[in-house]
C-alpha positions as CSV (number, residue, x, y, z in Angstrom):
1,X,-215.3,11.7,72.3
2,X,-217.6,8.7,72.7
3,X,-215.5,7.1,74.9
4,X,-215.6,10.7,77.6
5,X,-219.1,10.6,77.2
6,X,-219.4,6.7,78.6
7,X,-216.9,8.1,81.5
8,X,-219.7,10.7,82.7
9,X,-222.6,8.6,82.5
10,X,-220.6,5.7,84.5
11,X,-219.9,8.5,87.5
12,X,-223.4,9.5,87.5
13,X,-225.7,8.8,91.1
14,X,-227.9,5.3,90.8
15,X,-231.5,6.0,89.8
16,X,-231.4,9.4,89.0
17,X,-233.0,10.1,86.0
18,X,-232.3,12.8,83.1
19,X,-236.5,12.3,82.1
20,X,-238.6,15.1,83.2
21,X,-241.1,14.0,85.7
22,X,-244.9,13.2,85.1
23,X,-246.8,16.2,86.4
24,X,-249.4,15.5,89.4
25,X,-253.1,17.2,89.7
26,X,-253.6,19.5,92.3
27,X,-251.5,23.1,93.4
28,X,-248.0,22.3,94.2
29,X,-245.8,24.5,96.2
30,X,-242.9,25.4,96.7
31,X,-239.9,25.8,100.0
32,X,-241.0,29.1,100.5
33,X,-244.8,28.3,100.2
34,X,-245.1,30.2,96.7
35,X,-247.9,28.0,94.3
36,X,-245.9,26.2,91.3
37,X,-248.5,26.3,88.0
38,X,-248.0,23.9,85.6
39,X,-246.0,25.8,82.3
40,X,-245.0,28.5,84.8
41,X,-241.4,28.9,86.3
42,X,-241.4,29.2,90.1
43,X,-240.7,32.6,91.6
44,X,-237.0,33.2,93.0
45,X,-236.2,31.7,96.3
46,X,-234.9,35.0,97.8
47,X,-236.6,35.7,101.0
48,X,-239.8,37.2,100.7
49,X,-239.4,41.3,101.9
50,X,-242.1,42.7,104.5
51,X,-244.2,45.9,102.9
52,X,-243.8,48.8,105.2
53,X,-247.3,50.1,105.7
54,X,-247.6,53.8,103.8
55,X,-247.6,56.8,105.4
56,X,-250.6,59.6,104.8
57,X,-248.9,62.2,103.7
58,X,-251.3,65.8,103.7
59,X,-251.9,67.2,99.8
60,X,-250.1,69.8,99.5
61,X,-252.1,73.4,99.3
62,X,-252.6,74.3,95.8
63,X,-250.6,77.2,94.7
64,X,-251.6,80.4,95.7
65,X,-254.2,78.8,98.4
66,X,-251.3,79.1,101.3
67,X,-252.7,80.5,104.3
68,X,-251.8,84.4,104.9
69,X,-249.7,85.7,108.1
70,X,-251.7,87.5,110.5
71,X,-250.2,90.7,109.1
72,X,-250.8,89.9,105.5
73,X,-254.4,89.3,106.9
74,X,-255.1,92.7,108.4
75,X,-253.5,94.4,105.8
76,X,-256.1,93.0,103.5
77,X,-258.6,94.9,105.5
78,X,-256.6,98.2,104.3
79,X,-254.9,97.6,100.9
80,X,-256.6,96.0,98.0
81,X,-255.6,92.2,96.7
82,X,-252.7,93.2,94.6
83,X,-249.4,92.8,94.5
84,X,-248.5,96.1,96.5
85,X,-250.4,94.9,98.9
86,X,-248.6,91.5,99.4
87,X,-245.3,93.8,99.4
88,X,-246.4,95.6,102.2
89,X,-247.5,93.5,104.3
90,X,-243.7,91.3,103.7
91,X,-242.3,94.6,104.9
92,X,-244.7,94.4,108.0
93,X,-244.0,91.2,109.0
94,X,-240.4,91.7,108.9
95,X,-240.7,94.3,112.1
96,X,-242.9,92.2,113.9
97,X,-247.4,90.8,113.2
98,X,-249.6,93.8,114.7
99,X,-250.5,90.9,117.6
100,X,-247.7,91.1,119.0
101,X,-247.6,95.1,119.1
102,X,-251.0,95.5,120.8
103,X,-250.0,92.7,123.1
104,X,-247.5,94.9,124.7
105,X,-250.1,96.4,126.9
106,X,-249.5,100.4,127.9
107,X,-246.0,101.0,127.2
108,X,-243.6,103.9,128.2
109,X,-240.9,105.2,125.8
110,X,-238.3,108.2,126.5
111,X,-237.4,110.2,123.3
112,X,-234.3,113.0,122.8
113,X,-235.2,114.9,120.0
114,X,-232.3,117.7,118.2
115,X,-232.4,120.1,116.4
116,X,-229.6,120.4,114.1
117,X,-228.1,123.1,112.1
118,X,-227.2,123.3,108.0
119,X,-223.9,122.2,109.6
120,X,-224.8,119.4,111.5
121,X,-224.6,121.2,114.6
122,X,-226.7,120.6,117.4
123,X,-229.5,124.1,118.1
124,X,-231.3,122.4,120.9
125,X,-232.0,119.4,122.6
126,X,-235.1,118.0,124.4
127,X,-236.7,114.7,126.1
128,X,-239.8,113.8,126.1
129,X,-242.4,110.9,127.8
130,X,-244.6,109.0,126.4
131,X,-247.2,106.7,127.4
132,X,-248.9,104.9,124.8
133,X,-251.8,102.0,125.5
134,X,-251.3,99.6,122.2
135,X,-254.5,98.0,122.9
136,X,-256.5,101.6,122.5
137,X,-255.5,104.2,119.5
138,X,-257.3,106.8,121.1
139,X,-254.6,106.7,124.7
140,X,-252.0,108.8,124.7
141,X,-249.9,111.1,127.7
142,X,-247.0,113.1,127.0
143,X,-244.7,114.5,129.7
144,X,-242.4,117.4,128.9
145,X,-239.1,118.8,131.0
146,X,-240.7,122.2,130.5
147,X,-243.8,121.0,133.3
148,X,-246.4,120.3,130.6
149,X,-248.3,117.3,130.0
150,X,-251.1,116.5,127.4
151,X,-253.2,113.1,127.0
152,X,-256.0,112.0,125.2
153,X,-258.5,108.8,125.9
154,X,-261.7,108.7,123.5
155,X,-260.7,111.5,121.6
156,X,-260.8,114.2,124.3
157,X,-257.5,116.2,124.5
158,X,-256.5,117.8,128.2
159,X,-253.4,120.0,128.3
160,X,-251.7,121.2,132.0
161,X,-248.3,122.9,132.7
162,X,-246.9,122.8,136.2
163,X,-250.5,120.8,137.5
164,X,-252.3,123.7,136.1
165,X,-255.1,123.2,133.8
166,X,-254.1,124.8,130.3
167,X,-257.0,125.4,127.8
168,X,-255.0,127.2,125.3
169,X,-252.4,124.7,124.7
170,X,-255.1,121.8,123.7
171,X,-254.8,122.5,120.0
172,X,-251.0,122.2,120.1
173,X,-251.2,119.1,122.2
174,X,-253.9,117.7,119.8
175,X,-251.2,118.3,117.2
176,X,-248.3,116.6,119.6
177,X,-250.2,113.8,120.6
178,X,-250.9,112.6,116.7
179,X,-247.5,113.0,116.0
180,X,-245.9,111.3,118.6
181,X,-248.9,108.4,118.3
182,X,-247.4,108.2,114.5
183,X,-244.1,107.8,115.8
184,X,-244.8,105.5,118.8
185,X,-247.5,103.2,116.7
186,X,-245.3,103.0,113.3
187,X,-246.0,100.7,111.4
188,X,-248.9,98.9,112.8
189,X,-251.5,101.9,112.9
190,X,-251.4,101.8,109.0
191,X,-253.5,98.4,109.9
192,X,-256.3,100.1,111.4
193,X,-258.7,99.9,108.8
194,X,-261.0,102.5,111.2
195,X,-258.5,104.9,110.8
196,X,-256.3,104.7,107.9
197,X,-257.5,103.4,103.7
198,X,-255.1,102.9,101.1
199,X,-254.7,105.1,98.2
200,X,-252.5,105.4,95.6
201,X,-249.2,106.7,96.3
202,X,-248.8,110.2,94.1
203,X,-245.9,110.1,91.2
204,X,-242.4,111.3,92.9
205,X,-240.3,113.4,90.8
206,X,-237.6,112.6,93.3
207,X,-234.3,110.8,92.0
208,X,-234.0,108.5,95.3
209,X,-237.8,107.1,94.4
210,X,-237.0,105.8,91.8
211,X,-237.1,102.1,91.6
212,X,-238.7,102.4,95.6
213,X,-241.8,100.5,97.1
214,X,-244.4,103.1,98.1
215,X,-247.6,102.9,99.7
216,X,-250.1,105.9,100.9
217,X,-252.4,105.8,103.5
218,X,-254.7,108.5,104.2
219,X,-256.7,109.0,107.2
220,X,-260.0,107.4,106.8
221,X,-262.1,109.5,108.7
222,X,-261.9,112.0,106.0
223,X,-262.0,109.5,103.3
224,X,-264.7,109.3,100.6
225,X,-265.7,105.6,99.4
226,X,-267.8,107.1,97.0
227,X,-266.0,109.7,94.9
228,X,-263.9,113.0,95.3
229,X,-265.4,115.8,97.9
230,X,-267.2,118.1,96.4
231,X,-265.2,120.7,98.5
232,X,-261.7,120.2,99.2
233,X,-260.2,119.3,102.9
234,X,-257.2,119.0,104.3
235,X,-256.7,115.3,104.8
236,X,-253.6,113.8,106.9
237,X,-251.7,110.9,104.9
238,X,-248.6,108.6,106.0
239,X,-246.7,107.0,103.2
240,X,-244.4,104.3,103.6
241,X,-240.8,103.8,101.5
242,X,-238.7,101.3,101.2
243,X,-236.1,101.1,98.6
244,X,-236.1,97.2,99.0
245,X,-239.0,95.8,100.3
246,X,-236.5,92.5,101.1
247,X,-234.5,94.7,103.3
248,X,-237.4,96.5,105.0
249,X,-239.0,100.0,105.2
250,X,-236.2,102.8,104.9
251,X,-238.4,105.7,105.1
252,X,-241.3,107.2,106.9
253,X,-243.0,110.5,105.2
254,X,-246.4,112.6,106.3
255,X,-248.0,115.5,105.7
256,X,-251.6,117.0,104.6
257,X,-253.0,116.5,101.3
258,X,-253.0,120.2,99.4
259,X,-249.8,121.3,101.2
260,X,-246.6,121.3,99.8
261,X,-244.8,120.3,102.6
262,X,-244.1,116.6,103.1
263,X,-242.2,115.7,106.5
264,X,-239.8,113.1,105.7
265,X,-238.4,110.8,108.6
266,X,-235.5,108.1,107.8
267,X,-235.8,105.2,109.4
268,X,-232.3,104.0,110.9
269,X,-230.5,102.1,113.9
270,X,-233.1,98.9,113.7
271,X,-232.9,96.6,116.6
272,X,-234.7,93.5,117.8
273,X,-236.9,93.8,121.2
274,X,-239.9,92.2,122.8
275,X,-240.5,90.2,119.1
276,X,-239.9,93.5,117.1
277,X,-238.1,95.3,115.1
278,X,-238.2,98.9,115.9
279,X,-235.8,102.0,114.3
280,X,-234.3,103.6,117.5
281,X,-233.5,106.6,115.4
282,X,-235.7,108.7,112.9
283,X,-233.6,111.2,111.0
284,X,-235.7,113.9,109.0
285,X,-235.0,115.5,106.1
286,X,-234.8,118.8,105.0
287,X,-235.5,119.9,100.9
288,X,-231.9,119.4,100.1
289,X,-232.3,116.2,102.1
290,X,-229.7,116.9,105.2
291,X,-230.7,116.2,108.8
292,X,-232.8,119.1,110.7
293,X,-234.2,116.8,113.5
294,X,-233.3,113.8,115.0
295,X,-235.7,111.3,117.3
296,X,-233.7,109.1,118.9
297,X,-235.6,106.4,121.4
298,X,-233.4,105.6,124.6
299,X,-235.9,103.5,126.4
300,X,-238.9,101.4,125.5
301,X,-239.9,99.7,128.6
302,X,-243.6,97.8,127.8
303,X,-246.1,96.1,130.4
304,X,-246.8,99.7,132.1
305,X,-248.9,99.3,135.3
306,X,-251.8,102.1,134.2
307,X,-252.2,103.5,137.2
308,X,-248.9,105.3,137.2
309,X,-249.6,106.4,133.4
310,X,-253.4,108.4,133.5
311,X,-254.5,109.3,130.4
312,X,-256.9,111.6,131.7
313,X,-255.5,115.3,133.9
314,X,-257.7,115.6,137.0
């Protein structure tokens, strides 16, 4: 064993020594320019890595502080802050933000309506032309194969047949002209806080409701903020169904408040055009829930030039 130890020392370099050396004064450093202190071990001699500078990165919105879609906005101005309202206004933007509706300008849409039998048969069939100026509620013209035509602008009704003036027939066109404005303006006129306030949907004894999203909107010319008339009136309401709100609205319903009589419209054959959604066919209902009448819309043609659409008869 002594003897191998001798061999190691002989083969060791000349003047190397095994003593540790005498520390100097000052900062020593070392290859890679990293101070040595004294009682310290150096730092590795791994190549020093460059720091990519961070990134700002925006805070994310606290919960519940997102910003609303435009339609989840103007629906605000009609439906309270609750949940139902939040619902609705999903279901809204699904078929398209009211923006986009009233950007369409005056637009011109061709319906067939028929009337069917208990039996599915078809009793009659009809088309009808309408003019409706998104922009303005209160413009509406409607052309019939029969010679009459009826139009409203700021709320003044004028019914003609065959280009002669027809006094008589105003209160029927007034009647017309709201329904097909219902029809042509679905869903966004339920954001027109000037005409339409929420109110809560009335309890449906109906077997298909159940487990279905409703909202109510009454007219609100006729609404009272305050409290309940003190004489009853007849008050036109729309309500709104969907049996799931994920899916979209499945039903349209209206009527008058104090009648029994509610006019129930399903919603069906839902197509894409101009950046909405629109039901080309509204299939209503009869009590026992078969189809009596169906509105079927073959032509939807927006960015009407007005002067070929008056909504005023001369």
């Amino acid at each position: 064993m002594i003897l191998a130890l001798l061999v190691v020392l002989a083969q060791s370099p000349q003047g190397q020594s095994t003593q540790p050396s005498t520390p100097r004064l000052g900062v020593e450093f070392d290859k890679n320019g990293w101070p040595v202190d004294a009682g310290r071990t150096a730092p590795s001699a791994s190549p020093r890595v460059e720091e990519k500078p961070r990134v700002a990165l925006p805070q994310a919105a606290p919960l519940g502080e997102s910003k609303p879609s435009p339609a989840a906005a103007e629906i605000q101005a009609v439906l309270p802050a609750t949940p139902a309202a939040g619902s609705f206004s999903s279901c809204l933007g699904s078929v398209g933000e009211p923006a986009i509706f009233r950007s369409l300008g005056v637009v011109r849409l061709q319906w067939r309506i028929r009337v069917l039998g208990s039996d599915g048969a078809v009793l009659a069939e009809r088309e009808v032309v309408q003019f409706t100026d998104t922009a303005d509620p209160g413009r509406e013209r409607l052309e019939f194969s029969d010679g009459r035509i009826y139009v409203r602008e700021n709320g003044r009704v004028q019914a003609q047949r065959h280009g002669v003036p027809w006094p008589t027939l105003e209160p029927q066109a007034a009647e017309e002209l709201d329904r097909f404005a219902l029809h042509a303006r679905f869903p966004w006129l339920l954001c027109d806080a000037a005409k339409y306030v929420a109110v809560p949907a009335v309890t449906s004894a109906d077997a298909a409701d159940r487990g279905a999203s409703r909202w109510r909107f009454q007219a609100a010319g006729n609404a009272d903020s305050v409290g309940p008339p003190i004489v009853a009136t007849a008050v036109p309401y729309v309500e709104v169904v969907a049996a799931d709100p994920a899916a979209g609205m499945s039903e349209l319903r209206h009527g008058i408040t104090g009648s029994s009589t509610t006019r129930r419209a399903r919603l069906e054959d839902w197509r894409e055009l101009h950046g909405l959604r629109l039901p080309f066919r509204r299939s209503y209902l009869d009590e026992q829930g078969r189809k009596n009448c169906v509105l079927e819309l073959i032509a939807f043609e927006p960015g009407v030039d007005s002067a070929k659409a008056s909504f005023r008869l001369q």
